[in-house]
C-alpha atoms as one frame of an Amber mdcrd trajectory, in Angstrom:
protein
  20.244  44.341  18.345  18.756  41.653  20.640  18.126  39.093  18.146  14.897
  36.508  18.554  13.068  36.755  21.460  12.906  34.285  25.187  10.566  32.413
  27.017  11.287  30.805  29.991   8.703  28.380  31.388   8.913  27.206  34.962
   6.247  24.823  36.176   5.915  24.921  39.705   3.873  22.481  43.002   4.108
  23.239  46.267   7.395  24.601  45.783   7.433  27.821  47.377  10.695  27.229
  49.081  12.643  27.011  46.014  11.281  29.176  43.877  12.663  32.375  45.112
  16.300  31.190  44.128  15.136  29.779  40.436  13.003  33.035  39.428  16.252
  35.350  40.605  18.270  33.360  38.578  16.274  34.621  35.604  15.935  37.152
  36.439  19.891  38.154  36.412  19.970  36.697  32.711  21.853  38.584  30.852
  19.597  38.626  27.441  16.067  40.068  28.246  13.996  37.031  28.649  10.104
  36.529  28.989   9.273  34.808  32.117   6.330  32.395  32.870   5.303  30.284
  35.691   2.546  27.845  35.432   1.397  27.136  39.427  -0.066  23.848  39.081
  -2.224  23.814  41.768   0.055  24.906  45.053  -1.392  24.783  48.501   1.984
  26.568  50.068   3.413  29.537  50.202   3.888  29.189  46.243   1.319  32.656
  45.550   3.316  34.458  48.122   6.762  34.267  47.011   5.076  34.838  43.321
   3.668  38.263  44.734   6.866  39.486  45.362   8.077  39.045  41.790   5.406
  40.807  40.410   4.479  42.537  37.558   8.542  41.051  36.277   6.612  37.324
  35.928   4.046  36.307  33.812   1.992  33.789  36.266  -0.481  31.469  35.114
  -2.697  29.398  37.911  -4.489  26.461  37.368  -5.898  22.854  39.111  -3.299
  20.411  39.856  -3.178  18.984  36.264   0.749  17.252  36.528   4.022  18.669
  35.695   3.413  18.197  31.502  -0.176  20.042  31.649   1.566  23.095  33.121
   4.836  22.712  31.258   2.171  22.688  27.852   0.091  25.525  29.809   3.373
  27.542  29.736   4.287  26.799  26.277   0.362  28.104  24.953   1.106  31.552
  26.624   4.802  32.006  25.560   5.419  34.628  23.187   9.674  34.084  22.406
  10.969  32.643  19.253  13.401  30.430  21.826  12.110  28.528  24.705  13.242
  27.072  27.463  12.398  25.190  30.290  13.128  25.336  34.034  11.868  23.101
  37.498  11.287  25.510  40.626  13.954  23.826  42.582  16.736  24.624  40.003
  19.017  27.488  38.678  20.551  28.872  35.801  23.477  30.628  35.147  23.316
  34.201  34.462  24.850  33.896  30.880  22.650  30.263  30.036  19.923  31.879
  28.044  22.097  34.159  25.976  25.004  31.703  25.162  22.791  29.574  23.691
  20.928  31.756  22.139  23.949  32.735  20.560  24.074  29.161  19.226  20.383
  29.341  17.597  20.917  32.910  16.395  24.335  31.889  14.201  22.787  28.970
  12.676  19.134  28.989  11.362  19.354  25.013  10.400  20.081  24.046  14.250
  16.859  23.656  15.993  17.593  23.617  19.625  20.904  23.450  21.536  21.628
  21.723  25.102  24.099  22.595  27.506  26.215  20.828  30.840  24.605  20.964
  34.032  25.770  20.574  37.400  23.462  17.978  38.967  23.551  18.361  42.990
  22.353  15.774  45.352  20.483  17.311  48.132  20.351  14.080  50.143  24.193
  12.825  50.030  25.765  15.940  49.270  27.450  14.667  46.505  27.754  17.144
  42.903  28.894  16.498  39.714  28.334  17.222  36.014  25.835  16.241  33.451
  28.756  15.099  31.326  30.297  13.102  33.960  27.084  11.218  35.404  26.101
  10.544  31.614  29.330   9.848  30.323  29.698  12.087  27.766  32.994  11.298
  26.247  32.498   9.379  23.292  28.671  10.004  22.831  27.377  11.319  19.526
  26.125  14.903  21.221  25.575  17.355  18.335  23.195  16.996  14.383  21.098
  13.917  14.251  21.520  13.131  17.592  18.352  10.331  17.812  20.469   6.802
  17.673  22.593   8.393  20.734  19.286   9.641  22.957  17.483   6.540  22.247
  19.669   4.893  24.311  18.941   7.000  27.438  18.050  10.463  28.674  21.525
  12.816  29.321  19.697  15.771  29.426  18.024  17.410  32.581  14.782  19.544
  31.590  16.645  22.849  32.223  19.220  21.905  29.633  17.561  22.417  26.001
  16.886  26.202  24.118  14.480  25.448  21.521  13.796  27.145  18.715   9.725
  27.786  18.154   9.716  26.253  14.996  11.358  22.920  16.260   8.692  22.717
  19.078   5.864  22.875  16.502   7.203  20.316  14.487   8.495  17.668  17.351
   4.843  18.698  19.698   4.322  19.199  23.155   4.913  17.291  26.220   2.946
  14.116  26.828   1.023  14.658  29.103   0.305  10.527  30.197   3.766  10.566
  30.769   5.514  11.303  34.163   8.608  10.913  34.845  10.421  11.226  31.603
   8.426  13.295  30.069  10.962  15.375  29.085  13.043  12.360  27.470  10.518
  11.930  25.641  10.134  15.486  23.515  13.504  15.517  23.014  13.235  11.972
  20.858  11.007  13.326  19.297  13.083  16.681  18.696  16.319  15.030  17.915
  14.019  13.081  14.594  13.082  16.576  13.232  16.012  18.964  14.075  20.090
  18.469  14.937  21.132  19.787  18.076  24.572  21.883  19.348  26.064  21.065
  22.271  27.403  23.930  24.712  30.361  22.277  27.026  29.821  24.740  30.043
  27.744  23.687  33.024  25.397  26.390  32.816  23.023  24.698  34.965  22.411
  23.084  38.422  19.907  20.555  38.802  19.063  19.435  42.505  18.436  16.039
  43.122  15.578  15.956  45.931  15.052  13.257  48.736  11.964  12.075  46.985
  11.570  13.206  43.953  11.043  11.157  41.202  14.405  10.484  39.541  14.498
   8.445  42.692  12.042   5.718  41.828  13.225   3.473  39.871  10.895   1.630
  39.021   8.625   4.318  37.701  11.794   5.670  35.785  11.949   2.010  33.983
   7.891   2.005  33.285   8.006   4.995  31.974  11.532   4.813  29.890   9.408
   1.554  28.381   5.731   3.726  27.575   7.861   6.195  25.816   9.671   3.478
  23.762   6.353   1.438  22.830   5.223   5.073  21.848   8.313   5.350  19.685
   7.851   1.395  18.196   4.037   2.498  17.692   4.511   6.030  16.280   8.014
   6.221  14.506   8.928   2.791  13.674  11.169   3.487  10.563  13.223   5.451
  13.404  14.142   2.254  14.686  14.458   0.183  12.316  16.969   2.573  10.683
  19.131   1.717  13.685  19.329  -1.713  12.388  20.135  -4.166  15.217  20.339
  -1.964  18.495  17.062  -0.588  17.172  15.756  -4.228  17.262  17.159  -4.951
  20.348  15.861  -1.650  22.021  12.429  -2.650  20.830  12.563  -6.465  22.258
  13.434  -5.335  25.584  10.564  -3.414  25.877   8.592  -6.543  25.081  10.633
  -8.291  27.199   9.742  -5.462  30.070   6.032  -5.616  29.145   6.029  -8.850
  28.862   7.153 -10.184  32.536   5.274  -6.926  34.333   2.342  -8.508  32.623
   3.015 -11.875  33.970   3.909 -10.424  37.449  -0.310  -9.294  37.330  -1.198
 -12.258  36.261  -2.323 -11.507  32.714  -1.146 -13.846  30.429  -2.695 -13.375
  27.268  -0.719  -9.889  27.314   2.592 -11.836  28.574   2.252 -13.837  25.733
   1.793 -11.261  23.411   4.421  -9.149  24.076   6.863 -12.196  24.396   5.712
 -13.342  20.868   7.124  -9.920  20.152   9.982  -9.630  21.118  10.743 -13.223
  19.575  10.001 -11.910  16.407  11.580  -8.913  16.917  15.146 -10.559  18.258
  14.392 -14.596  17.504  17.673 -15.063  18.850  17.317 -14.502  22.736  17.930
 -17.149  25.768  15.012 -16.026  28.061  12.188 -15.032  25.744  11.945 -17.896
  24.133  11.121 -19.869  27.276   8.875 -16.850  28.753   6.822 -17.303  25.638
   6.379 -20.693  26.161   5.148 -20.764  29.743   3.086 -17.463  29.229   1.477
 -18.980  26.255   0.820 -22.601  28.632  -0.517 -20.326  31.261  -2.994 -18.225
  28.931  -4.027 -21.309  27.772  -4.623 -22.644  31.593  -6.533 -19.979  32.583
């Protein structure tokens, strides 16, 4: 008996020269698995190396609408009762899908499992595991796992199996969101479903001379959008975290607070600094941010 059907959807742009390797890992999976690539848009070779896979892929074209449109695009046409996800420059083992299948298929109350990955560097050279870049020793990794992932992302994209059901509930990717996108659902999966963890690197995740987990900066703008989200949307989440949640919450005011005064606008400086006072009233630097944001909204 195979048990609950897979989807596997790989979003893909201008990526022709990985994709090869990524769709014959899936193609060696060891539990039949349905297999769907959204091409967002490619002006490469992308169509090419998708004709060769055919009719074994399920391709879906569109306009260049960003990695969450076609991740969401994929999601609309998949048919499995698991899903996972994959980038076009990565790989999968051939036993990934069905171990943690395995996982979903023993236990009906565990929404979605993650396993290790193997993250490789393409520019340095350098490889190591998920678990040793993220630290996992010592981290809360399995149930309620939201007090431990609000802390930071330890999961690459290619990571999760999710069951349907958990999906439904926790909702698609943002698509205003990019990077972290994927951070992002999984917050929101870890507050409606507990999580396994499978300790086998079962992934590998290449690191690409620019791509995006290089830019820091857009890494920390968006890490702060999805945690204003989180203080807009699912407050009680964080307050139930007591004082980390608090202190989560006024350094995201903090963050908002000086890239607003870094534009200039400092009626919003002085806003989000008022905050994060009330939020955490016992800070050094906010205090004395508030007070020159607030004389220089009053200046101008």
């Amino acid at each position: 008996m195979a048990g609950p059907s897979l989807s596997l959807v790989i979003a893909t742009f201008n990526h022709g020269r990985y994709l090869g390797a990524a769709l014959d890992s899936v193609l060696a999976q060891t539990r039949p698995t349905e297999i769907i690539v959204v091409d967002d848009g490619s002006t490469d070779d992308t169509p090419a190396v998708l004709a060769r896979f055919a009719p074994r892929v399920r391709v879906h074209r569109q306009d260049n609408r960003g990695l969450s449109a076609a991740r969401n695009a994929g999601l609309e046409l998949a048919r499995g009762e698991y899903i996972g996800f994959l980038d076009a420059d990565d790989v999968i083992a051939p036993t990934k899908l069905a171990k943690q299948a395995a996982v979903l298929d023993a236990d009906p109350q565990v929404g979605w499992t993650y396993c290790d990955v193997r993250i490789d560097d393409e520019v340095t050279g350098q490889s190591r595991l998920a678990s040793e870049r993220f630290r996992y020793e010592g981290r809360r990794l399995e149930g309620w796992i939201f007090p431990e992932l609000v802390r930071g992302n330890f999961m690459p994209v290619m990571a999760p199996l999710v069951r349907r059901q958990a999906l439904a509930a926790a909702g698609e990717f943002d698509a205003r969101l990019t990077p972290m996108e994927d951070w992002d659902l999984w917050l929101r999966l870890s507050l409606v479903a507990p999580v396994r963890y499978v300790a086998e690197p079962l992934a590998t995740y290449l690191v690409r001379a620019g791509g995006m987990s290089r830019d820091r900066d857009r890494m920390e703008r968006s890490r702060f959008l999805i945690i204003d989200k989180l203080a807009r949307t699912r407050p009680e989440a964080l307050r139930e975290l007591g004082g980390s949640g608090r202190r989560i919450v006024a350094d995201m005011h903090n963050w908002f607070g000086g890239d607003a005064g870094a534009r200039g606008d400092w009626r919003e400086a002085r806003r989000r600094f008022a905050a994060s006072v009330r939020t955490v009233p016992w800070q050094g630097r906010a205090p004395r941010m508030l007070a020159l944001s607030t004389l220089r909204a009053w200046c101008s």
